[in-house]
C-alpha positions in Angstrom: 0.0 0.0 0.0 1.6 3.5 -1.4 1.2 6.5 0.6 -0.7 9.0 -1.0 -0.1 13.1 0.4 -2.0 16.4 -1.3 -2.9 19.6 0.2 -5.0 22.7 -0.2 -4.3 26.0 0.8 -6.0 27.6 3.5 -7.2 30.3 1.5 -10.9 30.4 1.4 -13.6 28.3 -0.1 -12.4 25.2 -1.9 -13.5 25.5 -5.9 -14.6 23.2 -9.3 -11.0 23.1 -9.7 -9.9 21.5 -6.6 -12.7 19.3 -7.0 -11.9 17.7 -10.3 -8.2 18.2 -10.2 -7.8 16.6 -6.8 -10.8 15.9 -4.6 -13.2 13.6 -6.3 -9.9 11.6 -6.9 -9.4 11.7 -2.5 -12.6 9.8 -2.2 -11.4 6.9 -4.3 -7.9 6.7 -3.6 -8.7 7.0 0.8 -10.1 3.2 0.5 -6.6 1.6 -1.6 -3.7 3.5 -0.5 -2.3 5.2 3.0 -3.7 9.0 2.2 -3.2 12.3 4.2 -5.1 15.4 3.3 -3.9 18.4 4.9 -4.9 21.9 4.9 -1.8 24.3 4.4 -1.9 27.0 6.3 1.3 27.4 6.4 1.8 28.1 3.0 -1.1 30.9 2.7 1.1 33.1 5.4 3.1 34.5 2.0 -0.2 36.7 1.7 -0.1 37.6 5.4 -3.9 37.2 6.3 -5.3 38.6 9.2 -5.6 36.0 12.4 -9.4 35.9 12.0 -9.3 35.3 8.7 -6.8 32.6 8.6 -9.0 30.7 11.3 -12.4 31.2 9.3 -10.6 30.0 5.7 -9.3 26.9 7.5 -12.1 25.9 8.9 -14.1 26.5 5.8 -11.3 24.2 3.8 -11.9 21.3 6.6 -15.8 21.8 6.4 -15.6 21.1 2.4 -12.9 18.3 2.2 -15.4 16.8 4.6 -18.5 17.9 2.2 -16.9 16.7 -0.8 -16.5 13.0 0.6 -12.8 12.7 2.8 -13.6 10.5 5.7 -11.1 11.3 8.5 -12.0 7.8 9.8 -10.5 6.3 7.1 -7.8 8.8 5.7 -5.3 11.1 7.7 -7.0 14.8 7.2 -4.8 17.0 9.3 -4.1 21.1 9.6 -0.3 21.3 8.6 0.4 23.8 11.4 -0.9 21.6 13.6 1.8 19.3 13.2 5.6 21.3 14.0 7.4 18.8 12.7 6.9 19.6 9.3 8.4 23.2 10.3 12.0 21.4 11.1 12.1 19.6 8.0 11.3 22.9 6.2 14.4 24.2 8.1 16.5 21.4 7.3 15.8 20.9 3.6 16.1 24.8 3.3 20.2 24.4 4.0 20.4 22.1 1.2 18.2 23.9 -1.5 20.2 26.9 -3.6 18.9 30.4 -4.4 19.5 30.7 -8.1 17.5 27.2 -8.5 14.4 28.8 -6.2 14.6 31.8 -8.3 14.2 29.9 -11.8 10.8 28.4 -10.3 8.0 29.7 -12.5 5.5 30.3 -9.5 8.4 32.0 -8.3 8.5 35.0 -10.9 4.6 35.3 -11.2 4.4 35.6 -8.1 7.1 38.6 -8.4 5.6 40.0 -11.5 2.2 40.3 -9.6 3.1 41.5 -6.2 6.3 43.3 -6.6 5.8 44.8 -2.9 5.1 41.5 -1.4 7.9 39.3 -2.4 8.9 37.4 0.6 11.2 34.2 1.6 8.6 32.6 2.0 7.3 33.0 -1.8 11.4 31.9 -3.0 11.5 29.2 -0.6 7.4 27.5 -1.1 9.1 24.7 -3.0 10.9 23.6 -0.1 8.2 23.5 2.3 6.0 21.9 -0.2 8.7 19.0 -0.7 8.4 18.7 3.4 4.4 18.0 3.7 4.9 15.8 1.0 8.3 13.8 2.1 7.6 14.5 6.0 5.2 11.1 5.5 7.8 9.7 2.9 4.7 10.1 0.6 5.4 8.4 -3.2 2.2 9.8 -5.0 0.9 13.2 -5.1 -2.3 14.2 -6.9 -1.3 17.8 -8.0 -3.0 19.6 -11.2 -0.4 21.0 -13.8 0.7 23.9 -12.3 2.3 21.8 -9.9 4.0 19.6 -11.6 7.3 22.1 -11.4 7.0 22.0 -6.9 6.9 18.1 -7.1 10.0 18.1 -9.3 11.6 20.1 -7.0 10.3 17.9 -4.1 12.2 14.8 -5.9 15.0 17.2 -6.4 15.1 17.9 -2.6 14.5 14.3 -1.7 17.3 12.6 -3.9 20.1 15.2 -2.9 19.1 14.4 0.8 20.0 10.7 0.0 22.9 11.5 -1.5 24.7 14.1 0.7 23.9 11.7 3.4 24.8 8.7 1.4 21.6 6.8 2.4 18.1 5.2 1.0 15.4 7.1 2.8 13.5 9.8 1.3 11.3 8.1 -2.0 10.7 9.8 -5.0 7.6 11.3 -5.4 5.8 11.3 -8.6 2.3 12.6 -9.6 -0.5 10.4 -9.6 -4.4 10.3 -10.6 -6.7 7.9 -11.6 -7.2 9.1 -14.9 -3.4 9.0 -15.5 -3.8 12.4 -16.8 -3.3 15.5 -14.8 -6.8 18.0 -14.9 -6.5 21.5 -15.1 -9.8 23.1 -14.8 -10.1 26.5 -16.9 -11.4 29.4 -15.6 -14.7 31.6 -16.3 -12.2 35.1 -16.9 -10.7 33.5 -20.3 -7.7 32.4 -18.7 -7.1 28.4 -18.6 -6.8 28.0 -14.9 -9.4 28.1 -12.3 -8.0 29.4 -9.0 -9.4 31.9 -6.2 -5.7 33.6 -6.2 -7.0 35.0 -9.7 -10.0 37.4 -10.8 -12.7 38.4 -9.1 -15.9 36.0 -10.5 -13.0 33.6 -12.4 -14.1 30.5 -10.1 -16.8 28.2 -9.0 -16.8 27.4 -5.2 -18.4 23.9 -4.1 -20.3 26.4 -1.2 -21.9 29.1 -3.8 -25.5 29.2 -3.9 -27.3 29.4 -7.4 -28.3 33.2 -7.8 -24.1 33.7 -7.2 -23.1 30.8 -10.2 -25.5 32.1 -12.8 -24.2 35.9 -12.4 -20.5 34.5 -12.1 -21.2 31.9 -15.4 -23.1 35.0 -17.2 -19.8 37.2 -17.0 -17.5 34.3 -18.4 -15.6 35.8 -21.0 -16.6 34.3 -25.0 -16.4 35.5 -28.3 -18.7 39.1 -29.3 -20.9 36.5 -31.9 -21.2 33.3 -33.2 -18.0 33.7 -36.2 -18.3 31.7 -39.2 -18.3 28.1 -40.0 -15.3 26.4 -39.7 -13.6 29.1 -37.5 -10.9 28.3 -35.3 -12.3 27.9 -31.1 -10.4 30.8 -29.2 -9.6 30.0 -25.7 -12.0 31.7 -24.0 -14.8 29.7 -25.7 -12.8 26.3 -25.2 -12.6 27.2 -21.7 -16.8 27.1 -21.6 -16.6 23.6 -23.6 -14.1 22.1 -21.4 -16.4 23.0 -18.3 -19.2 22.0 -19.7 -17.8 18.5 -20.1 -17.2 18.3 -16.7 -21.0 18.9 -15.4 -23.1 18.6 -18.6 -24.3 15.4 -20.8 -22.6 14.3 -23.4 -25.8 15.0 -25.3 -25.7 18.8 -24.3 -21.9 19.7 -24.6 -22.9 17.9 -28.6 -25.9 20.1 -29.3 -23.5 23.4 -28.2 -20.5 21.8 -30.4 -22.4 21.5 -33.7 -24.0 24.9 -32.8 -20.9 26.8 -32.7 -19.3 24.6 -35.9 -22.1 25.4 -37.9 -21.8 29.0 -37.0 -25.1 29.3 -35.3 -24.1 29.1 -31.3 -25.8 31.8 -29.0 -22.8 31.8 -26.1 -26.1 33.2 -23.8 -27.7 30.4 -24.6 -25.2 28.1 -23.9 -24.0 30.0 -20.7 -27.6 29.9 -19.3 -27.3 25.9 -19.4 -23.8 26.1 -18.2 -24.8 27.7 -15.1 -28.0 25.5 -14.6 -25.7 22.3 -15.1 -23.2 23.7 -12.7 -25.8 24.3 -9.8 -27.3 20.5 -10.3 -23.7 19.3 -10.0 -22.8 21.3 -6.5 -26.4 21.1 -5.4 -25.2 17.6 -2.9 -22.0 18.9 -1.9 -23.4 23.0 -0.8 -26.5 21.1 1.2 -23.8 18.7 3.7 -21.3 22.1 4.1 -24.3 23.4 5.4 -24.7 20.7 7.8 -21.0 20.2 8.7 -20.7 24.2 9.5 -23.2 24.3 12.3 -20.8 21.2 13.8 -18.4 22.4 15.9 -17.9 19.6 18.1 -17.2 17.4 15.2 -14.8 19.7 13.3 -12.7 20.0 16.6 -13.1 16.0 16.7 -11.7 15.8 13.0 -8.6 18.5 13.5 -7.7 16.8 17.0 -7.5 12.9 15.5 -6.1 14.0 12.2 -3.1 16.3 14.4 -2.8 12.8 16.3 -2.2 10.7 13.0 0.2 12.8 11.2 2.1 13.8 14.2 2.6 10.1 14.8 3.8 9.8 11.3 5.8 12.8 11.0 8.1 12.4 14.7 9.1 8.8 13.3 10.4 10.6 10.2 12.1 13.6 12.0 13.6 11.3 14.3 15.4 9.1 11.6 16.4 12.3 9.7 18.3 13.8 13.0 20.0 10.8 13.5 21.0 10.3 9.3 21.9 13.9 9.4 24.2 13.8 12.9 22.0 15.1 15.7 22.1 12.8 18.6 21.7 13.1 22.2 25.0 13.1 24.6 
């Protein structure tokens, strides 16, 4: 049995992204390997939230992992500052991971380019801490979307130099992993082919919004000013509305749309309007039991406590072995 690690930052509501790119995939995968789902707040401190804010967006993440089907009984679902260890490996891989290689890291300089006055160690070093949630449980498969796929190459980077500077076995490789064999990257409503609640304002479908809030966000989705002409070349923004509507609509609907915009008679209103309707049927299950699970304190501090005792149990074994391989050991 493999051991299976992916995260979410703490940022706010979870979205039709994290759903297909990662969650729906939790669900399965919980039952046949050794999972831990962990809510990163850690990482979300690069955009220095406020305390109360930082509490409410975690608790919101750990209300819909729970919502979308994780059961803690079965997998390891754990707050990642609730487990310190994770912080010393952070330090530790930090003194073998070089500046000029943090710097070429693409989330690295978009990060730069878009908040030039809030470009902290943190931001340059996220690849490192990422390759400690993910090592800390000497994890081997990571369900991560594209935009990830440069972090968990730096995580095997990290790994592999730690075995060979200390001339030892320890740390696996870890590769990314889904059931599809095919890593999703859900597109976004603003035109832009990546759904994430770090970009524009309206660009994403949470799992929590109610109905009047997806059709005015699915109305606003950026397509083309008319229908074109036959034959005509899809631009992104309209690919974007196919590729979502294949994700929550028929097969018989996401047809009727393609011959309509082949044959140069598509209404994007139209097809919007059915989008949005689609959309709401799909999240309809999951927004009803976040209800539920928000009124449930009791249980939600349940959940955080046996999910700190899991990982913590997992993560002092590693941090223990790694002290001794790397030369700390009591007089």
């Amino acid at each position: 049995m493999e051991t299976v690690l992916s995260g979410i930052r703490s940022t706010g509501h979870l979205h039709l992204g994290n759903y297909f790119g990662a969650i729906r995939n939790f669900v399965k995968m919980q039952h046949e390997h050794r999972c831990y789902f962990f809510i990163a707040d850690y990482h979300s401190l690069t955009t220095h939230p406020a305390p109360g804010d930082l509490h409410r967006n975690v608790r919101q993440v750990l209300v819909e992992y729970l919502a979308a089907g994780i059961d803690p009984e079965v997998a390891t679902l754990y707050i990642q500052s609730d487990v310190p260890e994770v912080a010393e490996l952070y330090l530790l891989l930090n003194m073998n991971a070089y500046k000029g290689e943090l710097e070429r890291c693409t989330s690295f300089k978009e990060k730069v380019r878009k908040q030039p006055d809030n470009v902290n160690a943190g931001l340059l070093t996220y690849p490192v801490l990422m390759a400690a949630d993910i090592i800390i449980h000497r994890a081997t498969k990571v369900p991560v979307g594209k935009d990830q796929e440069q972090h968990l190459e730096m995580a095997r980077t990290f790994a592999n130099r730690f075995n060979r500077l200390y001339k030892v076995d320890y740390f696996p490789a870890p590769y990314a992993f889904n059931f599809d064999n095919e890593l999703v990257k859900v597109p976004g409503l603003d035109g832009s082919t990546k759904m994430g609640k770090s970009e524009a304002e309206g660009n994403a479908i949470f799992l929590a919004d109610e109905p009047g809030a997806i059709r005015k966000k699915v109305m606003r989705a950026t397509t083309d000013s008319g229908p074109g002409i036959p034959g005509e070349e899809m631009s992104q923004p309209v690919e974007n509305l196919f590729n979502l509507m294949r994700l929550v609509s028929t097969a018989d609907t996401v047809e009727h749309f393609l011959e309509s915009f082949q044959q140069a008679t598509i209404r994007y209103g139209d097809m919007k309007k059915q989008l949005a309707e689609d959309m709401i049927r799909f999240t309809a299950p999951l927004r009803e039991r976040i209800l539920e699970l928000e009124a449930d304190t009791d249980y939600l501090k349940k959940v955080a406590g046996m999910g700190a005792e899991k990982a913590r149990e997992s993560a002092r074994k590693t941090i223990r072995e790694v002290r001794e391989i790397i030369g700390f050991k009591p007089f």
